[in-house]
C-alpha positions in Angstrom: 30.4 24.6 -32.5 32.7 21.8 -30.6 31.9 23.9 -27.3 28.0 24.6 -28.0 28.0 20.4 -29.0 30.1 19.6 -25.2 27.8 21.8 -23.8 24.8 20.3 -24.6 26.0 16.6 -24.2 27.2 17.7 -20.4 23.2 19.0 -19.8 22.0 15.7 -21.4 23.8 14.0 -19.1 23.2 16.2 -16.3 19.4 15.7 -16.6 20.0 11.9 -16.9 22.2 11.7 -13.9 19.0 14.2 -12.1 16.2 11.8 -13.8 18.2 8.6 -12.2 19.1 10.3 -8.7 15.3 10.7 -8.2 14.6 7.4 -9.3 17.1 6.0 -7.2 15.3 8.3 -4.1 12.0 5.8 -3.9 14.2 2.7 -2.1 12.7 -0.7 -3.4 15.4 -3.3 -2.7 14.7 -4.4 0.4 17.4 -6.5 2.5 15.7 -8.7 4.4 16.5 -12.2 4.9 13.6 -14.4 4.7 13.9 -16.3 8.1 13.5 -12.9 9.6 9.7 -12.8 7.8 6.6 -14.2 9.8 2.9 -14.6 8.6 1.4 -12.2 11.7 2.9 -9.6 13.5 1.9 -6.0 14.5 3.4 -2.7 14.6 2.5 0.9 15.3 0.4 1.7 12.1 -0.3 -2.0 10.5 -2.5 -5.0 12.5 -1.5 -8.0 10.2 -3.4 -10.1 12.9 -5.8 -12.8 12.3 -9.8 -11.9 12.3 -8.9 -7.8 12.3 -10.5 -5.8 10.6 -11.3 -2.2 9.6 -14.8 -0.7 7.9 -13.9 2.8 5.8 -17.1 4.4 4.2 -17.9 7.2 2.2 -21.3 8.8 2.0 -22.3 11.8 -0.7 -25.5 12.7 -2.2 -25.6 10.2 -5.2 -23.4 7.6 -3.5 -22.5 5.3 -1.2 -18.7 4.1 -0.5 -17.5 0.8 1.8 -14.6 -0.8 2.0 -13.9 -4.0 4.3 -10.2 -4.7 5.1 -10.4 -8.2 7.1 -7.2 -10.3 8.2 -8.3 -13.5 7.5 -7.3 -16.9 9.3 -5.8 -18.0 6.1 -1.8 -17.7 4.7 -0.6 -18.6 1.2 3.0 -19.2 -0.3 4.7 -16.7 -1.9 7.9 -16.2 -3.3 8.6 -19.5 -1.2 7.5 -17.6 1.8 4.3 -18.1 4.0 2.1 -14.5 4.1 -0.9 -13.9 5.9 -4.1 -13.3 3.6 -5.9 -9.4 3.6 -9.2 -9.3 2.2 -10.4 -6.1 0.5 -13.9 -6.3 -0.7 -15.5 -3.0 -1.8 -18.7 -1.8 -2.5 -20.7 1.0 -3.7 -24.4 1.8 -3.7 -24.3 -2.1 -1.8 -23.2 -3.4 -5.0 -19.8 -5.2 -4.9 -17.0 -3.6 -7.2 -14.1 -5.7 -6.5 -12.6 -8.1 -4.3 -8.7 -8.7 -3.6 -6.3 -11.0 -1.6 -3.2 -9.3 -0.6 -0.6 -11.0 0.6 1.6 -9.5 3.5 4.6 -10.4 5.9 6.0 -9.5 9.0 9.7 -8.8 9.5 10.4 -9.9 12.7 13.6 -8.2 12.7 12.5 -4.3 12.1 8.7 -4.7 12.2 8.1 -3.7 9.2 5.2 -4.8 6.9 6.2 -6.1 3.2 3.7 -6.2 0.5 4.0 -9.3 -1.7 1.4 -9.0 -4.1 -2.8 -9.3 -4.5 -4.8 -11.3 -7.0 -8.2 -9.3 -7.9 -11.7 -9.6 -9.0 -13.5 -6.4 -10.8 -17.4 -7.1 -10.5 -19.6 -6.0 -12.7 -23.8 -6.6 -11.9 -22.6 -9.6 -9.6 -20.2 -11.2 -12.2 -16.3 -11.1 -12.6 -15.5 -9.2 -15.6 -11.6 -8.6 -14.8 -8.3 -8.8 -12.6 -6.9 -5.6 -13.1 -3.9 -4.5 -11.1 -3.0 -7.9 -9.8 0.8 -8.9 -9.3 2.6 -12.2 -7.6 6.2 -11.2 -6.0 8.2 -13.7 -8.1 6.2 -13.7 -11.4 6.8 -12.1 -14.3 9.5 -9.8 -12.5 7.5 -8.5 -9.8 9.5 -8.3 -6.3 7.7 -7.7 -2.7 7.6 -4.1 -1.5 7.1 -2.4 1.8 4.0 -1.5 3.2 4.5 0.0 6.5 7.9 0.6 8.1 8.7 -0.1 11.3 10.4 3.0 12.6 8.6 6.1 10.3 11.2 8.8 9.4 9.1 12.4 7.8 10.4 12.0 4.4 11.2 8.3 3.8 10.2 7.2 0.3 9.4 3.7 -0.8 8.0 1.2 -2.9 5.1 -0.4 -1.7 4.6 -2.6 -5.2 7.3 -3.5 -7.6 5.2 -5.3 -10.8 7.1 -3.1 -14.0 4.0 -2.3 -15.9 1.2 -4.0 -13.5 1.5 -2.1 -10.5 4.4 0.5 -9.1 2.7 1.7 -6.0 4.9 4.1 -3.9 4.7 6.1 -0.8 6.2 9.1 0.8 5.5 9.5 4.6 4.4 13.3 4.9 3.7 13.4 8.5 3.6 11.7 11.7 1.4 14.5 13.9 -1.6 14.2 11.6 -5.1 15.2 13.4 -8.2 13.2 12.1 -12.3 13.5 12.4 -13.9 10.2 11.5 -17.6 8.7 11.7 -15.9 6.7 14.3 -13.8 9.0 16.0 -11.2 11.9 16.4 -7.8 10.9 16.4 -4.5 12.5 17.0 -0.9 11.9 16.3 -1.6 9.9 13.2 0.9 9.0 10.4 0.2 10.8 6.6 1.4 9.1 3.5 1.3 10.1 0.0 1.4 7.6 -2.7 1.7 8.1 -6.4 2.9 5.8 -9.3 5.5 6.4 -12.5 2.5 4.4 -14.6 0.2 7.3 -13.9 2.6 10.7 -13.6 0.8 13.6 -11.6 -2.1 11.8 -9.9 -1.5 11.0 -6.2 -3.6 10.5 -3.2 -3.4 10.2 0.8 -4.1 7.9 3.7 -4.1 8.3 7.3 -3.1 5.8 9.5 -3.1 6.5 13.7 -1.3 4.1 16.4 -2.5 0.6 17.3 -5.4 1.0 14.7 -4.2 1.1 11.5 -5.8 2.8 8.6 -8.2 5.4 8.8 -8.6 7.1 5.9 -7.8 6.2 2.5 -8.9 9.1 -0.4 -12.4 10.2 0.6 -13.0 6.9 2.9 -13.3 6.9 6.3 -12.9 4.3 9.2 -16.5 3.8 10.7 -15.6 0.9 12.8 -12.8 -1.3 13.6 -12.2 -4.4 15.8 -11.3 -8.3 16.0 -14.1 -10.8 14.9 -15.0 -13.3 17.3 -13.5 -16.4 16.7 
């Protein structure tokens, strides 16, 4: 009985030490010291430059997708830091859904893109009926994650938010040698991330991102157009 008793305490632990070795596999403590972090900056796959911006659309029979990603010419504090201000404002059927503010930085050192939290408006028939999903890095435990590496390794795994019990974005870069047909264009050479989240187990989804654009695809959306406003 001793031996059945030893055995099963050594598989209880085995599958504790396997449950934490594939937590520990998504990295999301992220050494960067904060001189090294600027409000702009660009690198292969993310323009965190000000007045970019990128259209993505969808079109089926019964509906109509759009999403507006615009850098705007606006930073905020965060976590004592200055971050550059990314508006999201979607739409379907030309009625607005939801409008966020993400907050990014630049590393300076390894041009990478860090993630630092969003706050968000759900619209309902033109009036703001929620802020679902919105997290500050340095409230209520939340901590910046990355966005966008610098260098892209096949592989890599990462945290893109760390909010415990808000929002626990993560990525996975799949490929680098992605090929793309959009309203806009077709692309080659383009990166391919998967994301998922522990607060929703099984469900994941992909983006597309290709060299000195950015994002392309994101679920079903496309890029239709992309380009600097004129100042």
């Amino acid at each position: 009985m001793k031996k059945i008793l030893l055995s099963m305490i050594f598989l209880l632990l085995g599958v504790n030490a396997l449950y934490a070795q594939t937590i520990e596999d998504w990295t999301k403590d992220f050494k960067v010291e904060s001189h090294h972090f600027a409000s702009t900056g660009t690198n292969t796959y993310f323009i965190l430059e000000p007045n970019y911006y990128l259209i993505l659309e969808h079109h089926d029979a019964d509906e109509y997708e759009r999403l507006v990603i615009t850098v705007l010419d606006e930073t905020k504090i965060i976590d004592g830091l200055e971050t550059r201000i990314v508006e999201e404002r979607e739409s379907v059927n030309n009625e607005l859904v939801e409008i966020s503010r993400n907050y990014y930085a630049f590393d300076t050192n390894t041009s990478s893109i860090y993630y630092f939290g969003e706050e968000v408006d759900i619209y309902e028939d033109g009036e703001i009926v929620d802020h679902h999903g919105e997290w500050i890095s340095g409230k209520d435990g939340a901590t910046f994650g990355l966005m966008m590496p610098g260098i892209t390794l096949i592989g890599s795994k990462y945290y893109q938010e760390i909010a415990p019990d808000v929002a626990m974005d993560r990525a996975e870069i799949i490929s680098v040698s992605e090929s793309l047909t959009t309203p806009f264009s077709t692309f080659e050479g383009c990166l391919r991330v998967k994301e998922t989240t522990p607060l929703e187990p099984g469900i994941h989804d992909y983006k597309i991102y290709t060299p000195g654009i950015g994002l392309i695809r994101d679920g079903n959306l496309l890029l239709a157009d992309w380009r600097y406003h004129d100042k």
